[in-house]
Residue frames relative to the residue before (quaternion, step in Angstrom):
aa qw qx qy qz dx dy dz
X 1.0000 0.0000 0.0000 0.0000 0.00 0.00 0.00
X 0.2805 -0.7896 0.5322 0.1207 3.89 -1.09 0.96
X 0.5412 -0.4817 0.5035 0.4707 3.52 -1.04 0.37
X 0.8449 0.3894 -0.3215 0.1765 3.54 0.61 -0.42
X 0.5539 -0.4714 0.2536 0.6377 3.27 1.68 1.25
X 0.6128 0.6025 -0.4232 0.2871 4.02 0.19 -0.40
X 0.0666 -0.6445 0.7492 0.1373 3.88 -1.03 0.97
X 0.1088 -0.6871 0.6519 0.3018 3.81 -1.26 0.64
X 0.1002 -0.7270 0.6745 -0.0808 2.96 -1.66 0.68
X 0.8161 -0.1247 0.0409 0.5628 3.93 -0.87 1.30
X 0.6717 -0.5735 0.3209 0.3419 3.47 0.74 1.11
X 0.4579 0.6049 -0.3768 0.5314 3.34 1.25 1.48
X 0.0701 0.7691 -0.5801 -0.2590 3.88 -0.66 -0.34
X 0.1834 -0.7452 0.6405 0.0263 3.43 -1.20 1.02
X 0.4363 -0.6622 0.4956 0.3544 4.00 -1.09 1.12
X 0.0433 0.5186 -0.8408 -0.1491 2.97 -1.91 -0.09
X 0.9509 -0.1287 0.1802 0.2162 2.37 -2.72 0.54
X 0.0980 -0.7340 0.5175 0.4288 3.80 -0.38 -0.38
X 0.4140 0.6364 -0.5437 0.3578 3.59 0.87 0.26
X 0.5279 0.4278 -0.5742 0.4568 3.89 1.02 -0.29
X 0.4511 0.5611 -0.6938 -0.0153 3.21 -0.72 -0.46
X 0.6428 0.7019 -0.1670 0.2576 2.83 -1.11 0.25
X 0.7699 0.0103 0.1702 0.6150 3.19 0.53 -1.91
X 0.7902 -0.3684 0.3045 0.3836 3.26 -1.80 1.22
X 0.1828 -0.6973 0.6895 -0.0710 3.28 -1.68 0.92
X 0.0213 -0.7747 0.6263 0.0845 3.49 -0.91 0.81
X 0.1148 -0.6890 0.7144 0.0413 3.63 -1.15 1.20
X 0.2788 -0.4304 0.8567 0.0558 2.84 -2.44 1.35
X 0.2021 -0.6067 0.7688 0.0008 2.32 -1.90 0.88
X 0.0172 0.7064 -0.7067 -0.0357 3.70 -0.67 1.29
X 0.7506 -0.3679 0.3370 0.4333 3.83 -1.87 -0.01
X 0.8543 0.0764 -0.1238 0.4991 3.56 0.57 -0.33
X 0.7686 0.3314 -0.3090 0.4516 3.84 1.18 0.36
X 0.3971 -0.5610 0.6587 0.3061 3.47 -1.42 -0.42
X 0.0282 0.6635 -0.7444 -0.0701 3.60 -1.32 0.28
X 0.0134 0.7415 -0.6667 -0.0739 3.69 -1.08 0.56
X 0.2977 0.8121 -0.4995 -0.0490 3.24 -0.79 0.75
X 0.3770 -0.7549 0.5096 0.1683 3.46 -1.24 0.46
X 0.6776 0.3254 -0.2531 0.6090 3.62 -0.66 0.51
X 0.5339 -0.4131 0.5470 0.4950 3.99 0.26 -0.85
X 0.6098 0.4479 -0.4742 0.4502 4.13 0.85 -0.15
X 0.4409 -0.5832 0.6098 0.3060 3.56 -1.74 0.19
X 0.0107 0.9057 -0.4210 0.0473 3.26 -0.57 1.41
X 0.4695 0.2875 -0.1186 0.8263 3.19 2.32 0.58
X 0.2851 0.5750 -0.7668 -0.0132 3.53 -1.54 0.30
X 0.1339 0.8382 -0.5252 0.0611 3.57 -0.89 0.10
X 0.8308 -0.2519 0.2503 0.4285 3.92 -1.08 0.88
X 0.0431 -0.5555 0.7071 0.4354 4.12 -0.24 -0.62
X 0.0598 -0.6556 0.7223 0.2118 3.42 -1.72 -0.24
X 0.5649 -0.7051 0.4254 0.0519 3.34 -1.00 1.45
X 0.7176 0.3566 -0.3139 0.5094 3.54 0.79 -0.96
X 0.6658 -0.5984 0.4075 0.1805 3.40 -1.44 -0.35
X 0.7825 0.3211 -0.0883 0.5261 3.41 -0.86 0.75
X 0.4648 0.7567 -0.2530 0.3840 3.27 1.59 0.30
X 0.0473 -0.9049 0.4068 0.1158 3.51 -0.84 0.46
X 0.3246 -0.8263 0.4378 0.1425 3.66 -0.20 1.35
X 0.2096 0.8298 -0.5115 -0.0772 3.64 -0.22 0.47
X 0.4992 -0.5996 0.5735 0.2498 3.74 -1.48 0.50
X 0.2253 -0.6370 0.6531 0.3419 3.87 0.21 -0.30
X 0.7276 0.3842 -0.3346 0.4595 3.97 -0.27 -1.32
X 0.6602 0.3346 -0.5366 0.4053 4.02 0.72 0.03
X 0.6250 0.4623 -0.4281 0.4607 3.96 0.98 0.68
X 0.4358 0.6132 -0.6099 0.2493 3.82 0.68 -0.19
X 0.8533 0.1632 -0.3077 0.3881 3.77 -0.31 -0.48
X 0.2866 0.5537 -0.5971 0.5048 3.23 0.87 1.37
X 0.7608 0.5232 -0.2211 0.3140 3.62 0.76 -0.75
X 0.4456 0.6346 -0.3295 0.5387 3.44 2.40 -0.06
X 0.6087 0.5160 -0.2918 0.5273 3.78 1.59 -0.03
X 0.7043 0.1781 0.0281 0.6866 3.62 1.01 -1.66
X 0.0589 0.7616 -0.6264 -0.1552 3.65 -0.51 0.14
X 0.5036 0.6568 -0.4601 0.3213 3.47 1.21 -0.06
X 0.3802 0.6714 -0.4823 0.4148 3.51 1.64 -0.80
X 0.5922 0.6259 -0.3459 0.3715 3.64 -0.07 -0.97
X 0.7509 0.2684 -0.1635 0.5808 3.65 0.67 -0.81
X 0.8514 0.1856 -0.1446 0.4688 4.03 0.89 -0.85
X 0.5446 0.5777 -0.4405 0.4189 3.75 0.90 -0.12
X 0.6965 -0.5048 0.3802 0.3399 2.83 -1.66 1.82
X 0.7931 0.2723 -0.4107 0.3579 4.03 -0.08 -1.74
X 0.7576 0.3339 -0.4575 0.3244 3.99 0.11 0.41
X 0.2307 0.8059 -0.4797 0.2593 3.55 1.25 0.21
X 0.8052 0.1838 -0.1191 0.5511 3.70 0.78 -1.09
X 0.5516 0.6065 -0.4428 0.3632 4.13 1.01 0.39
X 0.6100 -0.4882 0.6150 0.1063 2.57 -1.34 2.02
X 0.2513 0.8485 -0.4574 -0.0879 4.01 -0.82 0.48
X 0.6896 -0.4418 0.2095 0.5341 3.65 -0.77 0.51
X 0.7591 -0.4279 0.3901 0.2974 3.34 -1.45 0.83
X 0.6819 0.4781 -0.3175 0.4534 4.00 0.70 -1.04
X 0.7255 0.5317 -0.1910 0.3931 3.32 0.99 -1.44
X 0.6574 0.6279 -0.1949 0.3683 3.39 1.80 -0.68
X 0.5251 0.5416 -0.1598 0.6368 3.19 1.83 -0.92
X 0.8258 0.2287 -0.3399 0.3875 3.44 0.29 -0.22
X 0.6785 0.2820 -0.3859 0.5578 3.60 0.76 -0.26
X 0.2850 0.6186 -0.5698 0.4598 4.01 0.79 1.46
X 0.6672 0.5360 -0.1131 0.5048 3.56 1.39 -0.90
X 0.4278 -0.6372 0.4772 0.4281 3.30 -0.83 0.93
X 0.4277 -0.7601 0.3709 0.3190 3.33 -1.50 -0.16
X 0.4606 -0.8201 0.3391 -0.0189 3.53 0.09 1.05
X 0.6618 -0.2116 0.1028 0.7118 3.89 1.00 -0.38
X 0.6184 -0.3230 0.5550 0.4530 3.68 -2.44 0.41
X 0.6450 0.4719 -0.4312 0.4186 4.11 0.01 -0.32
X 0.5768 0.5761 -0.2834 0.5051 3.54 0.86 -0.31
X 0.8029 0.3000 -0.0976 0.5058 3.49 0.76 -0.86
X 0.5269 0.5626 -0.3248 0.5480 3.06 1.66 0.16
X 0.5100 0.6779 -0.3450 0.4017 3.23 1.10 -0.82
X 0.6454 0.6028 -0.1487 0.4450 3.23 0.82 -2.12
X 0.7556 0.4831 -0.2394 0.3721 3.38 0.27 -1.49
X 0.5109 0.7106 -0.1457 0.4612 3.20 1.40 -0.83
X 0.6445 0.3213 -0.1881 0.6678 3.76 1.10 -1.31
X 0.6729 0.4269 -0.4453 0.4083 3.69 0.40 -0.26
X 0.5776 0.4868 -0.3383 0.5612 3.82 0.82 -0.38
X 0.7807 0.2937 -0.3898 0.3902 3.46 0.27 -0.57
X 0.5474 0.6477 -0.3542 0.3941 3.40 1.55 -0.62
X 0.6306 0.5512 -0.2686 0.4758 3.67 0.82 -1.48
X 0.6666 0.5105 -0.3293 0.4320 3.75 1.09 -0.97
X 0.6006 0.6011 -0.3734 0.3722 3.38 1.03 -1.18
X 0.6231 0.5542 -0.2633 0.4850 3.96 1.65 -1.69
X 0.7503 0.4823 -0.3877 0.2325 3.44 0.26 -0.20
């Protein structure tokens, strides 16, 4: 397991949770998914992806990474291609202006990610 939420697997990396860090992961491997889990819970599932050198990310397994960096939010690879909620869209439309600003944000993403679970 990496600090950087990544489990590799068949010459792929797929997120998990950032609460793994740290500790042992187990991956299945089914014909068309991944499962990773730790403890015996499922703390990652995600698409398999066949080719190589690939990377599979969840965005919502980085939000409370983002209560450290909140710039991630605007430049990190796992949110580069998320579609996000209307609140979260309007504000990082806006330059960015103070750490209270990006706190703000980080904020709607925690309450958002809570709302998904």
């Amino acid at each position: 397991m990496s600090t950087t939420c990544l489990v590799r697997f068949d010459n792929n990396r797929y997120s998990v949770a950032a609460s793994t860090i740290g500790r042992p992961v187990e991956v299945r491997a089914y014909a068309g998914r991944i499962e990773i889990r730790q403890d015996g819970r499922i703390v990652a599932e995600h698409e398999r992806a066949f080719g190589r050198d690939q990377t599979v990310f969840d965005p919502w397994h980085y939000v409370p990474v983002l209560a450290r960096k909140p710039g991630a939010l605007r430049n990190g690879a796992p949110f580069k291609d998320w579609v996000l909620p209307a609140a979260l869209n309007r504000d990082l439309s806006q330059p960015v202006r103070s750490g209270a600003q990006s706190q703000k944000t980080v904020r709607i993403a925690n309450d958002t990610a809570l709302q998904e679970k």
